[in-house]
DOGULUM-137959 format. One record per residue (C-alpha): residue number from 1; x, y, z; residue in one letter. Coordinates in Angstrom, 3 decimals. Layout:
DOGULUM-137959
+-----+----------+----------+----------+------+
!  nr !       px !       py !       pz ! rest !
+-----+----------+----------+----------+------+
! NUM !        X !        Y !        Z !    A !
...
+-----+----------+----------+----------+------+
end
This chain:
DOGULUM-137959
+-----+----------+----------+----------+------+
!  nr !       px !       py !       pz ! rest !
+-----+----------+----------+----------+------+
!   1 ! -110.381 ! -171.145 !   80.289 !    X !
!   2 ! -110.525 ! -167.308 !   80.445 !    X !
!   3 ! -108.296 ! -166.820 !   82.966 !    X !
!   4 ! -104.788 ! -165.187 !   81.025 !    X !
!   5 ! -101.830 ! -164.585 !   81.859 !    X !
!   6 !  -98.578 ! -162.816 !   80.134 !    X !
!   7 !  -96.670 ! -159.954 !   80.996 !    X !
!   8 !  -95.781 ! -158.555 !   81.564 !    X !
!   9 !  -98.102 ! -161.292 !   81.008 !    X !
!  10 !  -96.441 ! -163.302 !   82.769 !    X !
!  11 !  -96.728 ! -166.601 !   82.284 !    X !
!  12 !  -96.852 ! -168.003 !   84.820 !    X !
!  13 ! -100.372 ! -168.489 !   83.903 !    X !
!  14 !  -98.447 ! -171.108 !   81.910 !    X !
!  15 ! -100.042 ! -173.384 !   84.673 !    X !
!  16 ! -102.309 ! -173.743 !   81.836 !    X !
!  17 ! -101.455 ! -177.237 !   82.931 !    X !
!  18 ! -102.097 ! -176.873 !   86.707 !    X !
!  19 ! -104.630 ! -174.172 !   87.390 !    X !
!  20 ! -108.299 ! -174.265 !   86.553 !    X !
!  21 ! -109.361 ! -170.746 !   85.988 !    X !
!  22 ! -112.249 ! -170.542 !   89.554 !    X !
!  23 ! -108.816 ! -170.870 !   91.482 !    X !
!  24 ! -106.680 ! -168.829 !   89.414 !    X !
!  25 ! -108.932 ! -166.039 !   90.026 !    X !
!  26 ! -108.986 ! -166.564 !   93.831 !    X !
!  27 ! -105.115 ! -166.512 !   93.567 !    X !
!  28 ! -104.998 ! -163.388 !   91.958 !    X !
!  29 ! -104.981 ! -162.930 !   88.177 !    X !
!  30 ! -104.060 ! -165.997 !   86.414 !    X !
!  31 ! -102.743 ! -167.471 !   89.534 !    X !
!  32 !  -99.986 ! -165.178 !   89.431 !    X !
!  33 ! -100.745 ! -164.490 !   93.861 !    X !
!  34 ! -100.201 ! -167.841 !   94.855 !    X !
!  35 !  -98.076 ! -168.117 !   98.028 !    X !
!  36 !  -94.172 ! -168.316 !   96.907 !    X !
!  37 !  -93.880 ! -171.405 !   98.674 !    X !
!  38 !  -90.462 ! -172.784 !   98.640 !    X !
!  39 !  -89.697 ! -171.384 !   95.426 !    X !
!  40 !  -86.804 ! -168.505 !   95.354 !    X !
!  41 !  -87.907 ! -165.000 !   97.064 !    X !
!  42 !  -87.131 ! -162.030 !   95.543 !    X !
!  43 !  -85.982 ! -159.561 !   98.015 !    X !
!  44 !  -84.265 ! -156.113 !   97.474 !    X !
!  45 !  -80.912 ! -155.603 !   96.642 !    X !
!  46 !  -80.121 ! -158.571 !   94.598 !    X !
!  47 !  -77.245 ! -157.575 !   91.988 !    X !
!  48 !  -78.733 ! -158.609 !   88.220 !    X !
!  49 !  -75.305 ! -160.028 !   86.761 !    X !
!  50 !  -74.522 ! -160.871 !   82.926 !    X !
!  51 !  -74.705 ! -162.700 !   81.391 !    X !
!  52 !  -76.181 ! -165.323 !   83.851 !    X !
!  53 !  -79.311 ! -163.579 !   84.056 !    X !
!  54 !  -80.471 ! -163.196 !   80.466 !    X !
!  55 !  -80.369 ! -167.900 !   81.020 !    X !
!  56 !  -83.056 ! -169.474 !   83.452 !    X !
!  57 !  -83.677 ! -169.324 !   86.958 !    X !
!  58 !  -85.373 ! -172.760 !   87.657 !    X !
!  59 !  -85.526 ! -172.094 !   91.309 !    X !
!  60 !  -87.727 ! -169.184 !   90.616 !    X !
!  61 !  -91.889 ! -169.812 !   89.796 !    X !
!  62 !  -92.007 ! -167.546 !   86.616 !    X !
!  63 !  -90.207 ! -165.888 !   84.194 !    X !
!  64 !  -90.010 ! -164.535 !   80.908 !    X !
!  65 !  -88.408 ! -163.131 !   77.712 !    X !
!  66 !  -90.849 ! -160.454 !   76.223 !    X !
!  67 !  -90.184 ! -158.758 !   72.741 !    X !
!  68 !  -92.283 ! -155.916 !   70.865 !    X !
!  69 !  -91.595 ! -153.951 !   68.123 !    X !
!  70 !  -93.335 ! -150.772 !   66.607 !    X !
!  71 !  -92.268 ! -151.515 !   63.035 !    X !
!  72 !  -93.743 ! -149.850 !   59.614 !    X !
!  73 !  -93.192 ! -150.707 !   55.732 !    X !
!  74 !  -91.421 ! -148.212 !   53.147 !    X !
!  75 !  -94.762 ! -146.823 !   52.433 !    X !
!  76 !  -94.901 ! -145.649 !   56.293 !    X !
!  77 !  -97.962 ! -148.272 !   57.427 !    X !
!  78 !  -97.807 ! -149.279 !   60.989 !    X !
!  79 !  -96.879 ! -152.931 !   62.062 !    X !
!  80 !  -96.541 ! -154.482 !   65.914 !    X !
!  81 !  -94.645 ! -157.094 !   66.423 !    X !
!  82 !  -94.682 ! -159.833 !   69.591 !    X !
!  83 !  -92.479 ! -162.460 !   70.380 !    X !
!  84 !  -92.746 ! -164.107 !   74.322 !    X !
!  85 !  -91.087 ! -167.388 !   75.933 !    X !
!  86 !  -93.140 ! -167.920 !   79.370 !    X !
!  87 !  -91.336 ! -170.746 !   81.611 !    X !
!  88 !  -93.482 ! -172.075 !   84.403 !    X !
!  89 !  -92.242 ! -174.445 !   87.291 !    X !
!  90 !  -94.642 ! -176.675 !   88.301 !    X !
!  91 !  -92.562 ! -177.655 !   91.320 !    X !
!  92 !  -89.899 ! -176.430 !   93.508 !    X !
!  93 !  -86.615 ! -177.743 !   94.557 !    X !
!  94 !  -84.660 ! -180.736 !   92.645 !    X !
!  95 !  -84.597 ! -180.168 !   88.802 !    X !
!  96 !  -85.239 ! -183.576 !   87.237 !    X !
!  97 !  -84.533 ! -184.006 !   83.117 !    X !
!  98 !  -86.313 ! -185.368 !   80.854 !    X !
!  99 !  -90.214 ! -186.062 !   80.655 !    X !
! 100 !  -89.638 ! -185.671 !   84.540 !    X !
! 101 !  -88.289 ! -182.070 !   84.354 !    X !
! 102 !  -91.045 ! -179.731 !   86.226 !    X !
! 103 !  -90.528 ! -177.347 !   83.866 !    X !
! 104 !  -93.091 ! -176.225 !   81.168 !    X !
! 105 !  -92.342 ! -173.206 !   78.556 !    X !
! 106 !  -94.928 ! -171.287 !   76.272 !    X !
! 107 !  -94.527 ! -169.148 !   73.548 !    X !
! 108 !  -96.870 ! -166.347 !   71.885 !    X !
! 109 !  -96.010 ! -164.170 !   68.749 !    X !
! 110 !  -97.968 ! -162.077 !   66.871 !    X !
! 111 !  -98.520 ! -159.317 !   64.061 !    X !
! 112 ! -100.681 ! -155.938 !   64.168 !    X !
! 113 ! -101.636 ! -154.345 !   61.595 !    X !
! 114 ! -104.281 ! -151.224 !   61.332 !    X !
! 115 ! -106.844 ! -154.133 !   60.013 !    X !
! 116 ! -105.486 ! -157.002 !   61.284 !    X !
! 117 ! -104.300 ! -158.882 !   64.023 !    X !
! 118 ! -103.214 ! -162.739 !   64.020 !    X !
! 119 ! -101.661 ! -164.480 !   67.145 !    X !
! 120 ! -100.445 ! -167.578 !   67.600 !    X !
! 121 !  -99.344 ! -169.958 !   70.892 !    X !
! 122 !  -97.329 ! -173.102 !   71.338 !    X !
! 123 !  -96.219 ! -175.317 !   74.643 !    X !
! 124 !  -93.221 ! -177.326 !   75.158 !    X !
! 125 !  -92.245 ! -179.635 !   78.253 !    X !
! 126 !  -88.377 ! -178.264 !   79.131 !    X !
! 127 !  -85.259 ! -181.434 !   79.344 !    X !
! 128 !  -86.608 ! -182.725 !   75.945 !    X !
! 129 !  -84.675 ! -179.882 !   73.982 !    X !
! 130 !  -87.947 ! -178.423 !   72.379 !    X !
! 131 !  -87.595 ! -175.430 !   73.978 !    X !
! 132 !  -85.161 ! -173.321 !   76.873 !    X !
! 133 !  -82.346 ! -170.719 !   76.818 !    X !
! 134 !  -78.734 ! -170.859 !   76.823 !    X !
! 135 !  -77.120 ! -167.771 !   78.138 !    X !
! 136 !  -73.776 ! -168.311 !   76.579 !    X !
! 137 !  -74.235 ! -167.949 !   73.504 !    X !
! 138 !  -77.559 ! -166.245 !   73.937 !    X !
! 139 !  -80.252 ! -168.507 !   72.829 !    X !
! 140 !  -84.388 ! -168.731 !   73.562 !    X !
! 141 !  -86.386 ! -171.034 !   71.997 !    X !
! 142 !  -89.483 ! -173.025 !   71.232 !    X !
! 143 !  -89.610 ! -175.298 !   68.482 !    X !
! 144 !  -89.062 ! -173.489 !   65.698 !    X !
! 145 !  -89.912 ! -169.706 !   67.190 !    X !
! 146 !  -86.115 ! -168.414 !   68.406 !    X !
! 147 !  -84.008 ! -165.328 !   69.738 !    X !
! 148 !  -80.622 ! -165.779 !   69.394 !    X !
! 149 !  -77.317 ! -163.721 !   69.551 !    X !
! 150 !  -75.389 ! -163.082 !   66.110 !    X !
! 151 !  -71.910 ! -162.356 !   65.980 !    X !
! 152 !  -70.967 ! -159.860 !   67.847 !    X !
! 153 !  -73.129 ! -160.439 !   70.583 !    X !
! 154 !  -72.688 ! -157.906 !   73.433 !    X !
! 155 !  -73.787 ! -159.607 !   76.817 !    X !
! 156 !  -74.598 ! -155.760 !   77.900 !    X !
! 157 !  -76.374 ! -154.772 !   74.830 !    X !
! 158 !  -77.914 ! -158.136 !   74.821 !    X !
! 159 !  -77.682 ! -157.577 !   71.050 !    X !
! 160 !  -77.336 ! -158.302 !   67.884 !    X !
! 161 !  -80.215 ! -160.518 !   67.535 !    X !
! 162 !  -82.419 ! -162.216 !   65.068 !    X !
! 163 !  -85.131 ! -163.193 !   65.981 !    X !
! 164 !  -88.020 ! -165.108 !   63.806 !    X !
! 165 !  -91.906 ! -167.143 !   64.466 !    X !
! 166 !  -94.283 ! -168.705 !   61.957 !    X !
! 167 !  -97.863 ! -169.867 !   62.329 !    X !
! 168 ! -100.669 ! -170.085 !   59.658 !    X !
! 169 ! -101.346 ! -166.534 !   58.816 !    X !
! 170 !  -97.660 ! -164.591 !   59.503 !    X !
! 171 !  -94.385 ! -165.157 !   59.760 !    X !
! 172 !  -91.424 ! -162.459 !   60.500 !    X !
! 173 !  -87.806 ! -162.601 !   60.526 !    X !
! 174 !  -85.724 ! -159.724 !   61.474 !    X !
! 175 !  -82.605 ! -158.381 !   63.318 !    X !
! 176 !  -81.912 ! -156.210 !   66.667 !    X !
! 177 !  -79.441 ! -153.963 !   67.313 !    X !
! 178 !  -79.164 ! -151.404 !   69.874 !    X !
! 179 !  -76.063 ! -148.388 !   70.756 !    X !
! 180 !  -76.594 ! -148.789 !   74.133 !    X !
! 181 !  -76.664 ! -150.960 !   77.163 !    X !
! 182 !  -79.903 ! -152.546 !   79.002 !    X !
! 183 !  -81.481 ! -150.659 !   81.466 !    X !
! 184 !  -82.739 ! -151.762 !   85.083 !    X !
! 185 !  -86.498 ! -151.338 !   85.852 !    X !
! 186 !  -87.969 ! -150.207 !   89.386 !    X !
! 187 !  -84.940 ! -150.464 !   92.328 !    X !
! 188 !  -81.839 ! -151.279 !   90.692 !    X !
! 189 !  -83.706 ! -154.053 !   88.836 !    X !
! 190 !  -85.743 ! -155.047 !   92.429 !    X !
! 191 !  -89.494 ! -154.257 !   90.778 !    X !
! 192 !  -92.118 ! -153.915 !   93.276 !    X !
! 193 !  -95.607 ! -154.903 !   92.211 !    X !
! 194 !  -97.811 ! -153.986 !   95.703 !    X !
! 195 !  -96.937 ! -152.667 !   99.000 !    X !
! 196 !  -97.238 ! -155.929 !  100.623 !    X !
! 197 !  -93.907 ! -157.339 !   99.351 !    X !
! 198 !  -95.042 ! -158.433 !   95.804 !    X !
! 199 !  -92.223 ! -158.277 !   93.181 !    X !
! 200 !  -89.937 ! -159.536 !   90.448 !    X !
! 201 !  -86.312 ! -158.854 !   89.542 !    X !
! 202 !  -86.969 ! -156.946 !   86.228 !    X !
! 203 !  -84.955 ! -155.731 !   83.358 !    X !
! 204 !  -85.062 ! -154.152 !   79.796 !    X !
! 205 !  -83.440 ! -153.331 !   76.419 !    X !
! 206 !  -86.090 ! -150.524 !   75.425 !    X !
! 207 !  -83.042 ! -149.051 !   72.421 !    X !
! 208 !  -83.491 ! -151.888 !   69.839 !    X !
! 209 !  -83.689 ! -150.787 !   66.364 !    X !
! 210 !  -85.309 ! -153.090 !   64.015 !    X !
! 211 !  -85.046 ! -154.631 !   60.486 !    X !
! 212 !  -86.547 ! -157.211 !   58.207 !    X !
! 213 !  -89.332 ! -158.999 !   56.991 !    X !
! 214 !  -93.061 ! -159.524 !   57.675 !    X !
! 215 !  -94.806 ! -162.094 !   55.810 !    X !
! 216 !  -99.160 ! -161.729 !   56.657 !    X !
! 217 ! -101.973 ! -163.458 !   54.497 !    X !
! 218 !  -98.991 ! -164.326 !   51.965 !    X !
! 219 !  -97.684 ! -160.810 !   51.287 !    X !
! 220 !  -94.223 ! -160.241 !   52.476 !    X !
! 221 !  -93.634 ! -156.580 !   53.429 !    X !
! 222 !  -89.850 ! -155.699 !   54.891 !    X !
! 223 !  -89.981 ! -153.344 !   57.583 !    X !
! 224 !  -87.253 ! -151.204 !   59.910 !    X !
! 225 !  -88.366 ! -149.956 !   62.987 !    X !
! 226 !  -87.920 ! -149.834 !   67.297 !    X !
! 227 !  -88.154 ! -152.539 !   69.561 !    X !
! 228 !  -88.628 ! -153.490 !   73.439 !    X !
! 229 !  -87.234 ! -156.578 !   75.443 !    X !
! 230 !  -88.405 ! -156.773 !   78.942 !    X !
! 231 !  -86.967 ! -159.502 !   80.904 !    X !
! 232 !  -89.028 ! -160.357 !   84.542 !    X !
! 233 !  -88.763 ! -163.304 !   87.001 !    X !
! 234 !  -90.259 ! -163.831 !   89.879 !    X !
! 235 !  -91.979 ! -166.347 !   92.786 !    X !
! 236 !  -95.278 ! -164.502 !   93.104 !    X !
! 237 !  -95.128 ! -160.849 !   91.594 !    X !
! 238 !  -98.702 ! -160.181 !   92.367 !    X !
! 239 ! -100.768 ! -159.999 !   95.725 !    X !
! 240 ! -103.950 ! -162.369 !   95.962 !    X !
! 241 ! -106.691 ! -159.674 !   95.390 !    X !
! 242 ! -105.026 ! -157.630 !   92.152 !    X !
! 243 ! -107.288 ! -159.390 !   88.987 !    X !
! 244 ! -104.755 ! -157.526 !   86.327 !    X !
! 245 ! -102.844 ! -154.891 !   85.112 !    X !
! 246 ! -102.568 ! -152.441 !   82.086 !    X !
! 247 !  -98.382 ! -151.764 !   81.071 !    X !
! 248 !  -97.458 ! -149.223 !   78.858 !    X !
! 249 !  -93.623 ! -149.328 !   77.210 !    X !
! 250 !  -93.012 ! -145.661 !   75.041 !    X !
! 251 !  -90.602 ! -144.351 !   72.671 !    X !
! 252 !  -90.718 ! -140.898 !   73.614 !    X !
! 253 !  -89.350 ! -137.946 !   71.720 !    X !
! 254 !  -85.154 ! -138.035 !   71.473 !    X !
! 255 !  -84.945 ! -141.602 !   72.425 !    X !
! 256 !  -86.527 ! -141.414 !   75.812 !    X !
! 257 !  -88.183 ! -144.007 !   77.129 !    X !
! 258 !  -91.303 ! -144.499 !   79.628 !    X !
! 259 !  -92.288 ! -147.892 !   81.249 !    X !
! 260 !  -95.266 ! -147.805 !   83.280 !    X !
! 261 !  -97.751 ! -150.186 !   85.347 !    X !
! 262 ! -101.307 ! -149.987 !   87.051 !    X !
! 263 ! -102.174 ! -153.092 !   88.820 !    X !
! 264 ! -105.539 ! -153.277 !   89.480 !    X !
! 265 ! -107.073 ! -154.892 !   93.031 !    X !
! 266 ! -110.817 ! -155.951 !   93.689 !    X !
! 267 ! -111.256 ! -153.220 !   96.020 !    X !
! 268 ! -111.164 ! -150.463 !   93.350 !    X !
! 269 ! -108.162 ! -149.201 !   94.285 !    X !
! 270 ! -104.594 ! -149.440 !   92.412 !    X !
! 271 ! -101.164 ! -149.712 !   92.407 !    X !
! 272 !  -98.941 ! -147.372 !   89.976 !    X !
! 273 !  -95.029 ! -148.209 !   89.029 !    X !
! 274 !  -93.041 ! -146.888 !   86.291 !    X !
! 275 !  -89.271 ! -145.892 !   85.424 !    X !
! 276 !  -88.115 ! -142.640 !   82.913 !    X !
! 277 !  -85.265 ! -144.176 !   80.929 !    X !
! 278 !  -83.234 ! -140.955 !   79.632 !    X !
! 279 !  -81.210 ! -141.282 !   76.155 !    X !
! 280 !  -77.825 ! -141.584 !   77.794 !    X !
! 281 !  -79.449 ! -145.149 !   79.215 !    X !
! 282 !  -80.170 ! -143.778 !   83.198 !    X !
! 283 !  -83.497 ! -145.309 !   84.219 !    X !
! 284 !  -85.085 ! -143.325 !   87.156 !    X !
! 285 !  -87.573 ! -144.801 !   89.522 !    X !
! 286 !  -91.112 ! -143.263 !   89.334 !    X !
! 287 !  -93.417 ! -142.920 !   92.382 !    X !
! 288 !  -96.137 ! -144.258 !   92.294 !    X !
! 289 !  -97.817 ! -140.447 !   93.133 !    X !
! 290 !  -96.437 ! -139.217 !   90.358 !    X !
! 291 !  -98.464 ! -141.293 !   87.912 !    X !
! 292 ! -101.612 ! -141.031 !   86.389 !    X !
! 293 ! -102.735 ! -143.358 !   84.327 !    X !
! 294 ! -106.578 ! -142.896 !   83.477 !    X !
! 295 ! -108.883 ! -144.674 !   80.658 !    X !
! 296 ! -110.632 ! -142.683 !   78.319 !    X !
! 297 ! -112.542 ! -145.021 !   75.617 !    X !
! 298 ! -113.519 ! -148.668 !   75.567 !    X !
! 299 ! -114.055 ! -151.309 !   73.036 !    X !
! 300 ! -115.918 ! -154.272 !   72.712 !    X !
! 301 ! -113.589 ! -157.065 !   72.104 !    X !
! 302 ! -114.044 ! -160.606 !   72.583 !    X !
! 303 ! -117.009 ! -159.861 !   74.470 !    X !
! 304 ! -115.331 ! -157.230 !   77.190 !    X !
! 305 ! -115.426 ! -154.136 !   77.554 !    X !
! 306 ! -111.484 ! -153.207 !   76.817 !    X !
! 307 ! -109.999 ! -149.496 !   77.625 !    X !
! 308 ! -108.391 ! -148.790 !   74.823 !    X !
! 309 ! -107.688 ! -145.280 !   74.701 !    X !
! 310 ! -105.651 ! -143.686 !   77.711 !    X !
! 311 ! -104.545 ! -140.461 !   79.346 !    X !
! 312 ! -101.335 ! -140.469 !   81.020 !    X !
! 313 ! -100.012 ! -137.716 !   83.233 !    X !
! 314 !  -96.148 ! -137.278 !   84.613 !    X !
! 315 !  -96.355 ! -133.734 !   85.875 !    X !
! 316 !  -92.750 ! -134.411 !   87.630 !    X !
! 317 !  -91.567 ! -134.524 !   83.675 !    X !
! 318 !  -94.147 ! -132.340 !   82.169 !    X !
! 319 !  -95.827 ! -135.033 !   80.025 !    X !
! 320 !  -99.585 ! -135.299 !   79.374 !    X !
! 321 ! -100.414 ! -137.488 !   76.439 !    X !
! 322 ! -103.353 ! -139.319 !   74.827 !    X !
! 323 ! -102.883 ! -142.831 !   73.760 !    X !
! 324 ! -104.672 ! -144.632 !   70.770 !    X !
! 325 ! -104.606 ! -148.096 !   69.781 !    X !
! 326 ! -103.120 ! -149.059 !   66.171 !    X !
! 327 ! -106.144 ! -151.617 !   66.064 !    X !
! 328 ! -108.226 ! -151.681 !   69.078 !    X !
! 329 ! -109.019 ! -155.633 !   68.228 !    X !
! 330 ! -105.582 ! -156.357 !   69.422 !    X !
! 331 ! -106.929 ! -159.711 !   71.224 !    X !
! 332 ! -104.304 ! -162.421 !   72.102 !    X !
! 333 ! -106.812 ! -165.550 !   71.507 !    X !
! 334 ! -104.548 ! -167.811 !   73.770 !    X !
! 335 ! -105.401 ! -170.162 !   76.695 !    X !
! 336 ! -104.914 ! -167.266 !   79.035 !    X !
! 337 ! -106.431 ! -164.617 !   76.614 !    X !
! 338 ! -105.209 ! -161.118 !   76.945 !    X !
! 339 ! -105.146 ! -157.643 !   74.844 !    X !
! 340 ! -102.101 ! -156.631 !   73.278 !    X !
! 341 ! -100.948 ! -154.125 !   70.472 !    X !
! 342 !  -99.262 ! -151.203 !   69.537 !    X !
! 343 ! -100.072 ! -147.646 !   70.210 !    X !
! 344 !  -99.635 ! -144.579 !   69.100 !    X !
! 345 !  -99.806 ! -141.087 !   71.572 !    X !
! 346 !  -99.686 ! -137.520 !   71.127 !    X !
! 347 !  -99.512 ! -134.247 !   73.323 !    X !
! 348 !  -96.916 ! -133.135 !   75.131 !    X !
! 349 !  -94.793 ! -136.050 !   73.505 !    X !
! 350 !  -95.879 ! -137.721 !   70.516 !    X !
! 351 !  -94.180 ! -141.463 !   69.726 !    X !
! 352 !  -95.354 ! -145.042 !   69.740 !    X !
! 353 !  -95.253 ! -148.281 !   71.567 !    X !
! 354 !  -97.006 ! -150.619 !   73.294 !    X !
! 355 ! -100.082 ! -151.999 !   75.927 !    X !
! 356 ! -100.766 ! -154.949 !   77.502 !    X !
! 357 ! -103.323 ! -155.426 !   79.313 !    X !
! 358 ! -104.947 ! -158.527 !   81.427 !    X !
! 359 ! -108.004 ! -159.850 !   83.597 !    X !
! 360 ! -110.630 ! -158.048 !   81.810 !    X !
+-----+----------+----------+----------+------+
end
């Protein structure tokens, strides 16, 4: 099953249990363009509220809770960190519990190194406990892998965290904080993903700061660092003819922040998104004119040809940068299979952060 999913990856793809990948494809990448059905819409001018919205929306198709983390060691080596809970409804309207419950969750984590890069992925049927979120107190969770909120927890801030995953090569364990509040993505948190109505309510925390432990191949390494929550849901963010996307999230210079989107549609043609989050927190819509987003290497990985390296171009904010993976093998081996690591940019604005990138 090639067919992947995530991101945001969303999930959704989760159908992992419903969709072979011949009809994901014709539905859109990973199925993600199916009709919405009688699942929830979204529609513009929804108020996000807290903290309600960091819990579950079961009467919505898709959602997720999406961490990464630029981290590096005392020495100054580079690390990436992912940690993602996916929740899929198979089925709209009554929520049974149990066994019956329609709802299945997925989790991914990994660790990125500049040599390597180990992922891992677990499923869990929701009403059995084994996995879910709580909004008060903050909790996500599958099996073992968890976010939670410490002491302290600001419902705004949606910090402090911790926040820890194990699987057979890499474990991590570490703690979020961040000064300042989360930030609303696209329209007031309405996210549009084509211009035929496509979209999902969409949210992030892009001012975590970072700190604790990696453990890869046996060494444990502590590490401080930056970190990224994005928080999506949705009924069908994604019209039936886009096959994928490539996202960028950036730590710019002074705290800034860039999120930005290119979804890609059989006919060649694409559809750009993006906010510019300043460092007093204000997150201002980007048009999609005013983005250029433009591939300039590829890699073969996993047998595809992956862009790896990228030019991006705001000339409304003067930036023009060059992106470069921290290990262009950044493959996310999962039932919906996807490419995913850190990067590192320079030019106008140098920084780090991350790309994801699907359907290729």
């Amino acid at each position: 099953m090639s067919a992947r999913l995530t991101r945001r990856s969303f999930a959704g793809g989760l159908a992992l249990m419903s969709l072979t990948a011949p009809r994901a494809m014709a539905q859109g990448f990973a199925g993600l363009g199916r009709d919405s059905g009688d699942f929830a819409p979204v529609v513009p001018g929804r108020t996000l509220t807290f903290p309600a919205d960091h819990g579950p929306h079961p009467g919505f198709r898709i959602e997720w809770w999406y961490l990464t983390a630029n981290l590096a060691d005392a020495s100054g080596n580079a690390y990436g960190v992912q940690w993602t809970l996916f929740r899929q409804a198979m089925a709209p309207g009554a929520q049974d519990s149990g066994w019956a419950t329609p709802q299945i969750w997925m989790g991914h984590a990994a660790v990125t190194s500049a040599t390597t890069h180990h992922s891992a992925e677990t499923f869990a049927r929701g009403g059995i406990g084994q996995a879910g979120v709580t909004a008060t107190p903050f909790r996500a969770w599958i099996d073992a892998w968890e976010m939670r909120g410490l002491d302290g927890f600001s419902d705004m801030n949606v910090a402090p965290l911790d926040v820890a995953a194990s699987a057979k090569n890499f474990s991590y364990r570490f703690r979020l904080d961040a000064p300042r509040p989360l930030v609303l993505q696209g329209d007031a948190g309405y996210s549009r993903k084509s211009e035929r109505g496509q979209a999902s309510y969409y949210y992030s925390q892009p001012y975590f700061t970072a700190s604790g432990e990696l453990t890869v191949d046996g060494k444990d390494i502590p590490v401080t660092g930056r970190a990224w929550m994005d928080r999506e849901f949705s009924s069908q963010p994604l019209a039936s003819d886009q096959t994928g996307w490539d996202w960028f999230s950036l730590h710019l210079p002074g705290d800034e922040k860039l999120m930005l989107f290119r979804l890609r549609q059989k006919d060649g043609s694409h559809y750009f998104a993006g906010n510019w989050i300043s460092a007093d927190g204000k997150s201002e819509q980007l048009t999609p004119d005013a983005i250029a987003m433009t591939p300039t290497a590829v890699t073969d990985v996993a047998s595809r040809k992956i862009p790896t390296a990228w030019r991006i171009s705001i000339a409304s904010r003067g930036l023009r940068i060059e992106t470069t993976p921290l290990n262009a093998q950044s493959w996310m081996a999962t039932s919906f299979a996807y490419w995913e690591g850190p990067v590192l940019f320079s030019g106008t604005h140098g920084g780090a952060g991350y790309l994801e990138m699907t359907g290729y």
